[in-house]
C-alpha positions as CSV (number, residue, x, y, z in Angstrom):
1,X,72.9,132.1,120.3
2,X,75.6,131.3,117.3
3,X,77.2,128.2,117.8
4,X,80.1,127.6,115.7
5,X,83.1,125.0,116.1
6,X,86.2,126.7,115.4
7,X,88.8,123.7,115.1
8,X,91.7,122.1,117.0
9,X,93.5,123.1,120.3
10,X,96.2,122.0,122.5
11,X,96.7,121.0,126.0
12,X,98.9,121.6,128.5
13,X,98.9,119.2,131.2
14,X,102.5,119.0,132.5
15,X,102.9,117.8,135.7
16,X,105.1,119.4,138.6
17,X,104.5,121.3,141.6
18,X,101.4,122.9,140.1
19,X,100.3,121.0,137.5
20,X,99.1,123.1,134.1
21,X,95.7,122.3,133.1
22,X,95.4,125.0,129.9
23,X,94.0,124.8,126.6
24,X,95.0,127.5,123.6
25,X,94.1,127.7,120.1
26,X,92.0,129.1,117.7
27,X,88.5,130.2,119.6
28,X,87.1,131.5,115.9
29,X,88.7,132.2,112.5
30,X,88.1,135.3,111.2
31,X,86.8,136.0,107.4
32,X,86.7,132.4,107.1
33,X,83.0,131.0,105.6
34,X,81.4,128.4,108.2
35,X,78.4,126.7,108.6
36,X,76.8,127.0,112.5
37,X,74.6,124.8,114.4
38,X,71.4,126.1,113.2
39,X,72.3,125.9,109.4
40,X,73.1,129.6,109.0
41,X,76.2,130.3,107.4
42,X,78.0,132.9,109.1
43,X,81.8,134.6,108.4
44,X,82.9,136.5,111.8
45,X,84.9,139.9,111.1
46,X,88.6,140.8,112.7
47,X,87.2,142.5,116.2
48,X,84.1,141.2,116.5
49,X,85.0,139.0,119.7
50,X,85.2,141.1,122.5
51,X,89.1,140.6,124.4
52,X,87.8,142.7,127.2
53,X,84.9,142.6,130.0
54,X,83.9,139.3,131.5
55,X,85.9,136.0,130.7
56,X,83.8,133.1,128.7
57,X,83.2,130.3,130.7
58,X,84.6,126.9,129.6
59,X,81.4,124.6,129.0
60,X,81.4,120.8,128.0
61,X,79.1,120.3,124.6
62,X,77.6,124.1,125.1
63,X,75.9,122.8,128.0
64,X,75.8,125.5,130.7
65,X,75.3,122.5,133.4
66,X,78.4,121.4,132.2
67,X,81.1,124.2,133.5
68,X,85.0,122.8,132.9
69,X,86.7,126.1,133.5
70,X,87.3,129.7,132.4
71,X,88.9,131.7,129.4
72,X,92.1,133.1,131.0
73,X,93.1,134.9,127.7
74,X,91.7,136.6,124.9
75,X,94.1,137.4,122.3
76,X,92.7,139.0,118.7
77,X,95.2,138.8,115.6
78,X,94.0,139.0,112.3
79,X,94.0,135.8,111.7
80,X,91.1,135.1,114.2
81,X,90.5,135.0,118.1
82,X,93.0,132.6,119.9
83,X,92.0,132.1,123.7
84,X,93.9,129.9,126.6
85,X,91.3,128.3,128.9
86,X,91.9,127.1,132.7
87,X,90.1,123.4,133.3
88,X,88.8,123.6,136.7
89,X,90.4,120.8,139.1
90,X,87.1,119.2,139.1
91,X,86.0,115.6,138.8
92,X,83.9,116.8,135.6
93,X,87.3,118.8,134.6
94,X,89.6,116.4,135.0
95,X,87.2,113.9,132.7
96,X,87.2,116.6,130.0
97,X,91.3,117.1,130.5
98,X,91.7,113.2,130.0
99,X,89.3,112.9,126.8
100,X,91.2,116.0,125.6
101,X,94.8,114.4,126.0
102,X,93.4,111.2,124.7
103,X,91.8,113.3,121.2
104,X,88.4,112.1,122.2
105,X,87.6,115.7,122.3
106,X,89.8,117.8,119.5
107,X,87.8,121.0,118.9
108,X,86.1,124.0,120.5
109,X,82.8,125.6,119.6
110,X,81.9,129.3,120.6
111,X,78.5,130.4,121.7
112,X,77.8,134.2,120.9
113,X,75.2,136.4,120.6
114,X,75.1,138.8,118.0
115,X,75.3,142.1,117.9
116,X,75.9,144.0,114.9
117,X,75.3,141.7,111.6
118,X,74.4,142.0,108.8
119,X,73.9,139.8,105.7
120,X,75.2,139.0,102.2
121,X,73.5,138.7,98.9
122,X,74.3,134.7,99.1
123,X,72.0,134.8,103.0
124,X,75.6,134.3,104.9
125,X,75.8,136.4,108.1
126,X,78.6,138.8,108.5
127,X,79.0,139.4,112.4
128,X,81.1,142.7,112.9
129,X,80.5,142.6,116.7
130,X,79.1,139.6,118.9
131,X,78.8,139.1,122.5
132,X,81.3,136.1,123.9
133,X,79.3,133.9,126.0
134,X,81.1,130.9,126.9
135,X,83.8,128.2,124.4
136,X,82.9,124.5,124.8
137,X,84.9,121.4,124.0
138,X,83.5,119.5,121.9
139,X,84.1,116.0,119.6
């Protein structure tokens, strides 16, 4: 699995009747060179996240024993794949909601798996299709 952190996101946390607990933001930039957590250089096409089939699940540090939520919405522009994420009303949730309004935790990271790749003369991976696996927060 590709593990790649994407960049900032914002929170909204209003309170009222129902309180919001949502994230949104950038889930990955697309054409953009990046650096993953293996080492491998990777550059994700326009339309290779999937904004159909079954949501990502929202993990803490790509841990899967870690779940804070869902992906609610998958929007794909050409800039890159934005997302909104639900944070479970959870005790684990509502630590990851705090450190999230506080900017201990300012980024998401997407864990996919590859599908159809292929590779440049400089060794960088060019993903044209990936399955979505799950978006974590992450410092």
């Amino acid at each position: 699995m590709i593990k790649l952190i994407a960049g900032d996101f914002t929170v909204d946390a209003a309170a009222g009747e129902t309180p919001r607990r949502t994230i949104s933001g950038t889930a990955v930039p697309y054409n953009v060179p990046a650096v993953v957590s293996d080492g491998t250089a990777v550059i994700f096409r326009p339309g290779s996240l999937p904004v159909e089939g079954k949501a990502p699940r929202l993990f803490g540090y790509h841990r899967a024993d870690m779940p804070i939520g869902v992906v609610t919405e998958r929007l794909d522009t050409e800039q890159g794949m934005m997302f909104s994420a639900k944070i479970s009303a959870t005790s684990m949730g509502n630590d990851f909601l705090i450190m999230a309004q506080d900017g201990t935790i300012d980024q998401v990271s997407v864990g996919v798996n590859p599908t159809k790749f292929s590779y440049d003369e400089a060794g960088t991976m060019i993903i044209e299709a990936a399955e979505w696996q799950e978006l974590s927060l992450v410092p």
